[in-house]
N, C-alpha and C positions, 0 to 999 in steps of 0.2 A: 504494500500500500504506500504508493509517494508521490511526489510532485502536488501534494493537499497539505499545507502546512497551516491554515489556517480556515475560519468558516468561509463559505461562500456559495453563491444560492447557483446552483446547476441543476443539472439532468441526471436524474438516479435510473440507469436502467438494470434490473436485477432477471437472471436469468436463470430458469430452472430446467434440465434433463425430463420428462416425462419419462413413469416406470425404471429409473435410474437403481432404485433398491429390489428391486425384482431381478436384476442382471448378476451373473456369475461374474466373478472378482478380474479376469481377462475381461470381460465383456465392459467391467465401470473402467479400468482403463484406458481402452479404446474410444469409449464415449466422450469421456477427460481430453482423448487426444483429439478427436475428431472435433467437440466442440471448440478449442482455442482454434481449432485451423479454421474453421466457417465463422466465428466471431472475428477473426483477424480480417478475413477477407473483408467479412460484412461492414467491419468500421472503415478498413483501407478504402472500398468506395466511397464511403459517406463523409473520407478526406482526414480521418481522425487513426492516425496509429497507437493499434490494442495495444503493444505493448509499454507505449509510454502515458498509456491512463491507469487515475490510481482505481487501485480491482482489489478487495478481497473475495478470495475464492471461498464457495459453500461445499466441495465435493461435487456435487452435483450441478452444479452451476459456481455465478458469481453475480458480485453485485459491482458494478461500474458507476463510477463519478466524470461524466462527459466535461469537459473544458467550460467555464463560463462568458458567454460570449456567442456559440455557436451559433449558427443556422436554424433556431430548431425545426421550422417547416421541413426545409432541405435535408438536414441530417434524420430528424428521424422516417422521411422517405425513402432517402438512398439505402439506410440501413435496413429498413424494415423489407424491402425490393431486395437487396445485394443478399438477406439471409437468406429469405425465401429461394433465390437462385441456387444460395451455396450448399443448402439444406437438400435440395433436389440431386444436384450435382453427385453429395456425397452419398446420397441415399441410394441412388441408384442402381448399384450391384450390388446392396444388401438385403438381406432377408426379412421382413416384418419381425423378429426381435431382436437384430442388430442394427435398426433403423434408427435414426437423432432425431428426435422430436422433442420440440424446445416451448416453453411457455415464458413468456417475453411478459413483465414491467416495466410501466417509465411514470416516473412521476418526479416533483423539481421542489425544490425548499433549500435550508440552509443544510451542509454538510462540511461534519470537521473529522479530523481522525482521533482516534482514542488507542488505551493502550491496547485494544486487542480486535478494532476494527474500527468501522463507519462508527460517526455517531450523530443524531438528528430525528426528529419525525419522518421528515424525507424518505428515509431509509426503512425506516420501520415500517411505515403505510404501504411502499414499494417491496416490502417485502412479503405484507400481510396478504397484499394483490396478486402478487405471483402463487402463493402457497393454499390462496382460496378455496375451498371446497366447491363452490359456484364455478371456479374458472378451471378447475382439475375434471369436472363434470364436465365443460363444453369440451376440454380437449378430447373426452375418450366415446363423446359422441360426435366426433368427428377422427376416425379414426386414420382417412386418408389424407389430413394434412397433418403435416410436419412442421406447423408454425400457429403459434396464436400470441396475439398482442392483446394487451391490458391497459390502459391509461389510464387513471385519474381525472376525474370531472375538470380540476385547472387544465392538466396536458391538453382536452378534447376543448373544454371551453375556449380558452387562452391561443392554442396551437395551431388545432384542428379542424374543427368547426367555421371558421373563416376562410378554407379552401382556397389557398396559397397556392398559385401555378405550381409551382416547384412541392409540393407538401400531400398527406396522405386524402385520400377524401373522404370527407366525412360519411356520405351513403355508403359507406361501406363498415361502418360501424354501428355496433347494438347494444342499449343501454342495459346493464344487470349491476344489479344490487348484489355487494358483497356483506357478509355479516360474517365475521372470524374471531374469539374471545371478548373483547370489547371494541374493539375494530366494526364501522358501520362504514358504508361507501359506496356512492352511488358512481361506478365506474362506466367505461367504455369498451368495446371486445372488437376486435376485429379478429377474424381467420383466416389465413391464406388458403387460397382457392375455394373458398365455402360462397355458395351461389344462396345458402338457406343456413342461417346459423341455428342450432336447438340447443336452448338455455333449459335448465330443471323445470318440472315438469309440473310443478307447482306453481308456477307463475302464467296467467294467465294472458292469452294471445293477443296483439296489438298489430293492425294491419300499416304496414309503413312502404313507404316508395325506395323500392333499392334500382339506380342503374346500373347496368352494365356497359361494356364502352360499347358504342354504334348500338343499344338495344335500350328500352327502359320495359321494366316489367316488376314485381311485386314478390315480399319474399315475406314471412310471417314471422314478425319479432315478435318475441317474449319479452316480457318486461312484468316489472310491477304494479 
């Protein structure tokens, strides 16, 4: 964890392995390996070298403190575009249980380092996001993609939702409520390649306009 020597209000993006504890001990390290090589690439397009951001590692992911200053329309497109590539890429000649399938936070506040990691709400919210039972649920009812993103109401409010040439689009995201120990959060989901997102089953249906590119047609968000 370096080049964070002090607070400063950035981009938390924390990254977690899906079924990473279900893999035999060859199997978590190749996953270890595989994901530093699609997070390198993913940031190298989005103009940001992984290895000079500060990162503590979780085993199964990490939690990243992006530069203050950035792009964020731009960067968090290119990244989120450049993984989904890289993800594909590496998936490719793998089997459905040596596949990387990755569950993506980002959200932004004050972050400083401590003696044994991040320290911040920032971090803890982005973390509470990633480890969600609501968003661990979408990924595994989506079992053909290999990427799903989480925002934070700021990221989507702030970011997103104003549809930045350069930036992700917002029709392509669906509101779900996170509840995790005292953790309340009304976030944002996006999935790569999902034409139909299915959030739990408990939550009752909201009909919303999703386009596609050259198409517009209708897709059935859940929400609260």
């Amino acid at each position: 964890m370096h080049n964070l020597v002090h607070p400063s209000r950035s981009l938390c993006v924390v990254v977690d392995v899906t079924g990473y504890s279900s893999r035999r001990g060859p199997e978590q390290q190749f996953a270890q390996h595989a994901l530093v090589a699609v997070l390198t690439e993913a940031y190298a397009r989005a103009g940001i070298e992984h290895a000079g951001l500060p990162v503590q590692p979780r085993g199964d992911g990490e939690i990243a403190v992006l530069p203050a200053g950035v792009n964020e329309p731009a960067v968090l497109a290119e990244f989120t575009t450049a993984l989904e590539g890289a993800l594909c890429k590496t998936n490719r000649h793998l089997n459905q249980r040596s596949r990387l399938r990755l569950r993506v936070a980002v959200h932004q506040g004050l972050v400083w380092p401590g003696e044994t990691g991040f320290v911040g709400d920032a971090v803890i919210a982005a973390c509470r996001l990633v480890d969600a039972t609501e968003f661990r649920l979408v990924m595994a009812a989506h079992p053909h993609s290999d990427l799903a993103l989480i925002v934070s109401s700021d990221i989507y409010h702030d970011v997103i939702r104003h549809e930045f040439t350069n930036g992700l689009r917002p029709d392509t995201f669906t509101p779900i409520s996170v509840t995790t120990k005292a953790f309340r959060h009304r976030a944002w989901l996006y999935v790569a390649r999902a034409t139909r997102i299915s959030l739990p089953a408990r939550r009752r249906p909201i009909l919303a306009t999703h386009r596609t590119p050259g198409q517009a047609g209708h897709i059935r968000r859940l929400a609260q």
